[in-house]
DRENPA-3360 file (N, C-alpha, C; in nm, 2 decimals, always signed):
BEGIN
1 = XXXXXXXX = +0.52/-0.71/+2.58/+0.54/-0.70/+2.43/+0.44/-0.80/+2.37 ~ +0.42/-0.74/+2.27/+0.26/-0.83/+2.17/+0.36/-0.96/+2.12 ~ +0.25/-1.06/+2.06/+0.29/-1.15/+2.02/+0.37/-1.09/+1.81 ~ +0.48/-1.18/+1.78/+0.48/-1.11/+1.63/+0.31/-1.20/+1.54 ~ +0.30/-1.07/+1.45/+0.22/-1.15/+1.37/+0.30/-1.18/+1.24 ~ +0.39/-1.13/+1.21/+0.49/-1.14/+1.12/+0.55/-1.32/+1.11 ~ +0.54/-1.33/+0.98/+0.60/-1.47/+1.00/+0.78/-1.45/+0.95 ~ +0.84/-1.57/+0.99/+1.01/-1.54/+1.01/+1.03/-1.58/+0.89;
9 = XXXXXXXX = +1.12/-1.55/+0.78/+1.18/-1.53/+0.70/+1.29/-1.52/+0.75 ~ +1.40/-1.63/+0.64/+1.53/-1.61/+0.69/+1.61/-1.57/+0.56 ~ +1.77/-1.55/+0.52/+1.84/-1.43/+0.50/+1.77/-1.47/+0.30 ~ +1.76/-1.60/+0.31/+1.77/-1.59/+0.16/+1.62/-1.59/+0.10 ~ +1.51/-1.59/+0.17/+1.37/-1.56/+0.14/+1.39/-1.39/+0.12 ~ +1.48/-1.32/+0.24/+1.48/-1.21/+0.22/+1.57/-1.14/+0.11 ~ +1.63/-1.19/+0.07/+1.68/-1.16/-0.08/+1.62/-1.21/-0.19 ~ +1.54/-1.29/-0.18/+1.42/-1.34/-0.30/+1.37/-1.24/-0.28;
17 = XXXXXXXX = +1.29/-1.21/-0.20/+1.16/-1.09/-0.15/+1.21/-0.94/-0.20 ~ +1.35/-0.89/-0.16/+1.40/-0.78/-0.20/+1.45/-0.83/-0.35 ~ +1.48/-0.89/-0.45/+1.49/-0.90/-0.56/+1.34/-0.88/-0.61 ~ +1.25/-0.94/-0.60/+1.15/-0.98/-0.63/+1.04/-0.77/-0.62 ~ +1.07/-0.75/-0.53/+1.05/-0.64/-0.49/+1.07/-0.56/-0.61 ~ +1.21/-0.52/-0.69/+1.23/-0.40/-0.74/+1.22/-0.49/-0.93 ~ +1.23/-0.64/-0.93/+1.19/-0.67/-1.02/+1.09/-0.78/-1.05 ~ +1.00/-0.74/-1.06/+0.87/-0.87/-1.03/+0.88/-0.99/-1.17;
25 = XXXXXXXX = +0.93/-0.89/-1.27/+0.91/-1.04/-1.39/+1.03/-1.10/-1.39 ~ +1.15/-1.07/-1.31/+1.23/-1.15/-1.33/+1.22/-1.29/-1.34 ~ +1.32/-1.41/-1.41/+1.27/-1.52/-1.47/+1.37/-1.59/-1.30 ~ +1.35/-1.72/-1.30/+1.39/-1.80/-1.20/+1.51/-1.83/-1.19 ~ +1.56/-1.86/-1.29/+1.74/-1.83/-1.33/+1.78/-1.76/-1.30 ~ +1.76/-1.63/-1.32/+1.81/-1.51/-1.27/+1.77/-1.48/-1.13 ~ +1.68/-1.51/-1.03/+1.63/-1.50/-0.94/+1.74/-1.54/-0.85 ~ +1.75/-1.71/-0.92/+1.83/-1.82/-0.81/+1.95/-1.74/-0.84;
33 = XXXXXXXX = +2.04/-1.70/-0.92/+2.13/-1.65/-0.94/+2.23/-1.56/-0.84 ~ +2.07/-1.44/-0.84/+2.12/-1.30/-0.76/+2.12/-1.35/-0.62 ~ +2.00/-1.45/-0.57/+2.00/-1.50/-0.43/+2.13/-1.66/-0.42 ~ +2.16/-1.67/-0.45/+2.29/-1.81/-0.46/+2.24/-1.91/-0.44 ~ +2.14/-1.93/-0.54/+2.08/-2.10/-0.50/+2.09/-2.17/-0.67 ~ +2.02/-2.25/-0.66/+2.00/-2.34/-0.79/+1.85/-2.31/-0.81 ~ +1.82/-2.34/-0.92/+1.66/-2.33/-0.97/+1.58/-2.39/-0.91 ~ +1.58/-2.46/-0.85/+1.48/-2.55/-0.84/+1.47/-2.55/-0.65;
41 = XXXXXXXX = +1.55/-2.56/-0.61/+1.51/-2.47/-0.41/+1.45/-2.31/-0.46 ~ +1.53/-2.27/-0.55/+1.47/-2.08/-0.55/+1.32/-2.09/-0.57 ~ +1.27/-2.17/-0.67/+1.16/-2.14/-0.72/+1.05/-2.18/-0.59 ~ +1.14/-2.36/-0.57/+1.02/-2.37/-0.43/+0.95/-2.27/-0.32 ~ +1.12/-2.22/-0.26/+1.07/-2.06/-0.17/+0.99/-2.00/-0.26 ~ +1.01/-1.97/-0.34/+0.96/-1.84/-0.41/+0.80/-1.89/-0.39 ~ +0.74/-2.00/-0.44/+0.62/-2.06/-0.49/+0.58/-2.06/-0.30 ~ +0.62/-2.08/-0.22/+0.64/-2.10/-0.08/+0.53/-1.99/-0.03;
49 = XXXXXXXX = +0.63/-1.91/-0.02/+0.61/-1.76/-0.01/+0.49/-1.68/-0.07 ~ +0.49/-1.73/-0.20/+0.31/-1.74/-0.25/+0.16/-1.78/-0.18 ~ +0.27/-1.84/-0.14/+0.11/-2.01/-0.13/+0.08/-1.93/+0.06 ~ +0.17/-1.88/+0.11/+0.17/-1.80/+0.26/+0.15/-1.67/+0.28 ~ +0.10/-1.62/+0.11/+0.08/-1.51/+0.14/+0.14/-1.38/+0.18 ~ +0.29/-1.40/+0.18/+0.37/-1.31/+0.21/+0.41/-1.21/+0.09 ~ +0.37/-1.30/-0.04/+0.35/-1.22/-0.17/+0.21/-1.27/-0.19 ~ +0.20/-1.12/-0.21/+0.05/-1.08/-0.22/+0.03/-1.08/-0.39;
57 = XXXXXXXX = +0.10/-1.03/-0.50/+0.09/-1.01/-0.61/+0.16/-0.96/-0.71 ~ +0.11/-0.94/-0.83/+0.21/-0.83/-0.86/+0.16/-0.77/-0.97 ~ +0.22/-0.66/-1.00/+0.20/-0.52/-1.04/+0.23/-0.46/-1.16 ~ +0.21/-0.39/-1.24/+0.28/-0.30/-1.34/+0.30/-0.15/-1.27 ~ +0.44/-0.09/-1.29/+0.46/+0.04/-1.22/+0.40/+0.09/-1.31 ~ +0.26/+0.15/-1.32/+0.22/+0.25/-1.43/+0.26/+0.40/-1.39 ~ +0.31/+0.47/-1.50/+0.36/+0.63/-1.49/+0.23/+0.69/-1.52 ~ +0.15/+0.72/-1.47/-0.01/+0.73/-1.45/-0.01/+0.89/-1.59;
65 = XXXXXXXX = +0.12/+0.93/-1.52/+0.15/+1.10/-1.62/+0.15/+1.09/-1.79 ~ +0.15/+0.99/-1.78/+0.18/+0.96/-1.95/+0.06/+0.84/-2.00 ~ -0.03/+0.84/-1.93/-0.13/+0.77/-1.95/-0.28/+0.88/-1.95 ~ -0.25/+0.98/-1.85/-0.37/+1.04/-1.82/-0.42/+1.11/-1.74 ~ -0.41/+1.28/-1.78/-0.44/+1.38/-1.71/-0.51/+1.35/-1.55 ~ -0.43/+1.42/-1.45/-0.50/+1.36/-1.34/-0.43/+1.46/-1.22 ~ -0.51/+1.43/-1.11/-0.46/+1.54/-0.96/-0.51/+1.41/-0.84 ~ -0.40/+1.37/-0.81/-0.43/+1.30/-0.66/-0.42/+1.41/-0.50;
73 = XXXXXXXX = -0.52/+1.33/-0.45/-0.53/+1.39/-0.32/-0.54/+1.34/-0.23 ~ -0.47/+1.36/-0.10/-0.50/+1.36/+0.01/-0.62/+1.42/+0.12 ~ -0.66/+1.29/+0.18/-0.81/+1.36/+0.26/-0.86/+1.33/+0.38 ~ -0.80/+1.43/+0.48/-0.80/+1.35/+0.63/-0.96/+1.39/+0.66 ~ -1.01/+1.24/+0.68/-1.14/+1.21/+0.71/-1.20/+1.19/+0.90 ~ -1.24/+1.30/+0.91/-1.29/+1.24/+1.04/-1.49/+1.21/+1.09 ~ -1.50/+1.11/+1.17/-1.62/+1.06/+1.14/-1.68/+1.16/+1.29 ~ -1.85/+1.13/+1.31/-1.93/+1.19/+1.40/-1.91/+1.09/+1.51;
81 = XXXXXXXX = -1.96/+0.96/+1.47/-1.95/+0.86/+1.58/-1.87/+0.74/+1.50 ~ -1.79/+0.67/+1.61/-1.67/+0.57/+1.58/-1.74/+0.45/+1.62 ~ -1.86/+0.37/+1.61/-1.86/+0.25/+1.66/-1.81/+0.15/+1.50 ~ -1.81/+0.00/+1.56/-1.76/-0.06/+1.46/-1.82/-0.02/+1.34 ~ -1.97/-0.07/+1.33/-2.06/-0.02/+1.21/-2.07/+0.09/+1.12 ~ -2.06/+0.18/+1.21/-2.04/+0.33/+1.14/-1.89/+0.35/+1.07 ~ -1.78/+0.28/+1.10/-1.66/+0.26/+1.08/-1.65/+0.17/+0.96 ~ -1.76/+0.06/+0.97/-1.79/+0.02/+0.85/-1.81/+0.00/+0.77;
89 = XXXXXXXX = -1.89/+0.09/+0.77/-2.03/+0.16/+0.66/-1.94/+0.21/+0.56 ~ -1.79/+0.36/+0.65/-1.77/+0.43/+0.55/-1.64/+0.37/+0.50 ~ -1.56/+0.26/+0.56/-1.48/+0.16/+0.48/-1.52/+0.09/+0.38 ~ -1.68/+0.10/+0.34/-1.68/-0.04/+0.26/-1.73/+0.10/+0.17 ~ -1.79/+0.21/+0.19/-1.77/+0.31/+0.07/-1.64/+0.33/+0.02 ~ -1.54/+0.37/+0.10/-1.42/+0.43/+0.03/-1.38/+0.28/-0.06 ~ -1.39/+0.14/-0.01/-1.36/+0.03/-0.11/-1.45/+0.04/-0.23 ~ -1.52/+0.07/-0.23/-1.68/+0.09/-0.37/-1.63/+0.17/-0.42;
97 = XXXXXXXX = -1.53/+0.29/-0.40/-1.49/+0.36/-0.48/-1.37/+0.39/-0.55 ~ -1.37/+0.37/-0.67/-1.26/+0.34/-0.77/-1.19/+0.44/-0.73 ~ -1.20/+0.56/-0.73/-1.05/+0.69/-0.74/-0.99/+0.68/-0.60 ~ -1.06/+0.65/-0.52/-0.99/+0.61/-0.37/-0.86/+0.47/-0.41 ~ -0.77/+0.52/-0.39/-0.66/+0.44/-0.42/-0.61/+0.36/-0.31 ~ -0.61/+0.42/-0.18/-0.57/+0.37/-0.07/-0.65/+0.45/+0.03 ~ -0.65/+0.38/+0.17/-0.70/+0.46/+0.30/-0.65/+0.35/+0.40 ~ -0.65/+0.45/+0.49/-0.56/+0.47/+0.63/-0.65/+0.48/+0.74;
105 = XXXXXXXX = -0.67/+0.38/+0.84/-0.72/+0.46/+0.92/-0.62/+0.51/+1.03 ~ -0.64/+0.58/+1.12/-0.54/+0.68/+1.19/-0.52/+0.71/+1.32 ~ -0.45/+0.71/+1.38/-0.48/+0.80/+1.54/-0.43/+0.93/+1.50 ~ -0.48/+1.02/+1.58/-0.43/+1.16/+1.62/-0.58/+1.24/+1.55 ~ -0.55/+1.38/+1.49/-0.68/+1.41/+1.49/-0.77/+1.41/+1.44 ~ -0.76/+1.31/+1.31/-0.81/+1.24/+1.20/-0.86/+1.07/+1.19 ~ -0.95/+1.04/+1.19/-0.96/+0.91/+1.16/-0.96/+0.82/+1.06 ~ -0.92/+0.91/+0.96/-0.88/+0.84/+0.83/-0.79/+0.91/+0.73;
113 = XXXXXXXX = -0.70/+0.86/+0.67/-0.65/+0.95/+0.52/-0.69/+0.85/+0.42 ~ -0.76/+0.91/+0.32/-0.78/+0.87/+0.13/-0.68/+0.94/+0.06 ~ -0.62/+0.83/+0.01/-0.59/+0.87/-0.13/-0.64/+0.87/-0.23 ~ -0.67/+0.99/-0.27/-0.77/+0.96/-0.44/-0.69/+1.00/-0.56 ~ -0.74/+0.95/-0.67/-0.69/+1.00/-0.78/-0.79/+1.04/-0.87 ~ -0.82/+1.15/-0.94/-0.92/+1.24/-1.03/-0.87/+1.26/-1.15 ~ -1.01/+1.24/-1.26/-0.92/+1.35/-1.41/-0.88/+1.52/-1.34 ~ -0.99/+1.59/-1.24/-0.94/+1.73/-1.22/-0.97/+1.74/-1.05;
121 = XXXXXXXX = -0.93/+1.85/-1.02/-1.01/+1.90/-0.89/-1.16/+1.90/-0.86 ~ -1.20/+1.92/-0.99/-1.35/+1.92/-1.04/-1.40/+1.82/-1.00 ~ -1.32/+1.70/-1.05/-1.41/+1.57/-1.04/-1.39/+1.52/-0.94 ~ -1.32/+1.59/-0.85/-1.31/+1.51/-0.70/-1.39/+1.64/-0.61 ~ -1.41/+1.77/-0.69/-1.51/+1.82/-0.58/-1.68/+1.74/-0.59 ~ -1.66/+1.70/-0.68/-1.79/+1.60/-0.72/-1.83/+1.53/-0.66 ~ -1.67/+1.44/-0.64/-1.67/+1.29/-0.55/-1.70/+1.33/-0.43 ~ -1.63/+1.42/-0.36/-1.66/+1.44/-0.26/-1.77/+1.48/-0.18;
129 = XXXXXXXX = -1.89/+1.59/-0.25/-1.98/+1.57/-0.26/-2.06/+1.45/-0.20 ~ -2.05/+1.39/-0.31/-2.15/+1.29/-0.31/-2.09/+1.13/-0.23 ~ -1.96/+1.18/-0.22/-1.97/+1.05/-0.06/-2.03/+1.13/+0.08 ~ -1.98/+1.26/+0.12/-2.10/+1.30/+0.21/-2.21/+1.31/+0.21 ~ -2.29/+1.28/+0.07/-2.43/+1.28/+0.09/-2.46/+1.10/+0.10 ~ -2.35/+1.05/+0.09/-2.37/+0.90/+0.09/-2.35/+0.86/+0.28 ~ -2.28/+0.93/+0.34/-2.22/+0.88/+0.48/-2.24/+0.99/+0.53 ~ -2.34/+1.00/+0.61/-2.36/+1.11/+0.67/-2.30/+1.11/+0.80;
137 = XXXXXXXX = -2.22/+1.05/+0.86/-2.12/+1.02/+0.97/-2.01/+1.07/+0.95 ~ -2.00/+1.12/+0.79/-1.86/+1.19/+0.80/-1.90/+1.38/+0.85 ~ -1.78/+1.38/+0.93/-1.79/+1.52/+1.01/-1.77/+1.62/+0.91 ~ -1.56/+1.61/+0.89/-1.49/+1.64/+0.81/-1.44/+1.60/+0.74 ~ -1.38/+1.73/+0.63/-1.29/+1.64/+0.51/-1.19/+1.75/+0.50 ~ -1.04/+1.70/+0.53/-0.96/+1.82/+0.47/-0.91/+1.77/+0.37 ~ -0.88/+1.87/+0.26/-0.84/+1.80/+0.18/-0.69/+1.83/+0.09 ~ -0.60/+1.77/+0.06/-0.46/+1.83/-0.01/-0.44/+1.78/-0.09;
145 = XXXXXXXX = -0.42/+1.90/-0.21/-0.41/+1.83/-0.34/-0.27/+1.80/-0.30 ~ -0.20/+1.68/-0.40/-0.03/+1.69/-0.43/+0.04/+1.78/-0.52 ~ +0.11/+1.83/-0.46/+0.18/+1.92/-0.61/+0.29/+1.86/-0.68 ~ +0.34/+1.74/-0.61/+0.46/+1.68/-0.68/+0.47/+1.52/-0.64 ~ +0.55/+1.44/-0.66/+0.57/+1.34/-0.57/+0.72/+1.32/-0.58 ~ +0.78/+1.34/-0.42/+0.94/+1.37/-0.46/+1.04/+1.24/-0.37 ~ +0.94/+1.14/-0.34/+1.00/+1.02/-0.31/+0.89/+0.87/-0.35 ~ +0.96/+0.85/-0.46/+0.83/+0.72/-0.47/+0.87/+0.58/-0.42;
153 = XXXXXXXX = +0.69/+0.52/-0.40/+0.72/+0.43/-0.29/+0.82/+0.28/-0.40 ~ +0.91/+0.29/-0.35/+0.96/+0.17/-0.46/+1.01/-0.01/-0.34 ~ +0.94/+0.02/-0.27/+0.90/-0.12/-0.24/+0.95/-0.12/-0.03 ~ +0.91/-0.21/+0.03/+0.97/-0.16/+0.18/+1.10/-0.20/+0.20 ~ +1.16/-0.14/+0.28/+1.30/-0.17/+0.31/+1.33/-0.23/+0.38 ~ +1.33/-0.38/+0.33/+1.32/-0.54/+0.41/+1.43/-0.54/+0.48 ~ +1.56/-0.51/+0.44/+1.70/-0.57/+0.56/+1.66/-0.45/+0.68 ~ +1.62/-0.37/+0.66/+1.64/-0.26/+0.81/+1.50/-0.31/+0.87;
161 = XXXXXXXX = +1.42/-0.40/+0.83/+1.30/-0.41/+0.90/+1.31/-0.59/+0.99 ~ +1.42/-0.64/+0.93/+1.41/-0.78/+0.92/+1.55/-0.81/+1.00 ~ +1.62/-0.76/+0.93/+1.76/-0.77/+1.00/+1.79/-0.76/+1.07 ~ +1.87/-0.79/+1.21/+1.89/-0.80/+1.34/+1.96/-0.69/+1.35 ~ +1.94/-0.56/+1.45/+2.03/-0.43/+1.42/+2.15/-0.43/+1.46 ~ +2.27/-0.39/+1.47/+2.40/-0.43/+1.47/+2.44/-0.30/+1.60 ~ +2.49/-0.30/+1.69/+2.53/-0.20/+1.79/+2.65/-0.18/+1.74 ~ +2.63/-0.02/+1.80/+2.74/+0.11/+1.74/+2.84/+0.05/+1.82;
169 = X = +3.01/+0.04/+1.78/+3.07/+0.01/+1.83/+3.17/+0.18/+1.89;
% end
């Protein structure tokens, strides 16, 4: 078994972390509150936990729908040849590019998924285009629009990931 890279967190970082999770502006008062501390230990973790990198940032949930016409897609990318460089090359494109929202690289028959997000299909047959004429190492592209999104990501599920599992009695 690998070494963890995960650093330990214990019960009450993880209830900062999962508070913190579904409400980021909450104020410190209320923080120390929901997790049972006083102001002033909550905040330290909290500032803690910052400074370690285990919070990365934070966010506005934008409703993207009510901001601006748009079609995200899915796009399992596979390359010609896999050395580091060439693996590279087309990671530091998909970062250069704004509508690429996320990517994955992958095992199985794919070596990558993008997520993109476009004003239409149009503008991502565009995009797409013109990243294969940019990386000519890509093979294929399959690509899937989304038709809906019927589970959204609202943050990871810290106690079942963290928490010691309990046997079925």
């Amino acid at each position: 078994m690998g070494m963890r890279k995960s650093q330990r967190v214990d019960k009450v970082d993880l209830k900062i972390l999962t508070a913190l999770q579904s409400a980021g502006r909450i104020s410190n008062l209320e923080l120390a509150a929901k997790v049972g501390l006083s102001a002033s230990p909550c905040h330290a973790r909290h500032r803690q936990m910052e400074k370690q990198k285990i919070i990365r940032g934070y966010r506005a949930d934008i409703d993207l729908g009510k901001v601006a016409d748009h079609v995200e897609i899915l796009s399992f990318v596979t390359l010609h040849k896999h050395g580091r460089g060439q693996q590279g090359a087309f990671e530091q494109l998909i970062e250069d590019t704004p509508q690429a929202i996320a990517c994955y690289q992958i095992s199985g028959n794919f070596d990558y998924i993008v997520h993109f997000v476009c004003r239409s299909v149009g503008d991502y047959v565009t995009l797409h285009n013109a990243l294969i004429e940019q990386d000519p190492n890509i093979a294929s592209v399959t690509t899937n629009v989304i038709m809906s999104e019927t589970k959204k990501f609202a943050g990871y599920p810290l106690k079942e990931l963290i928490e010691p599992v309990e046997a079925a009695s």
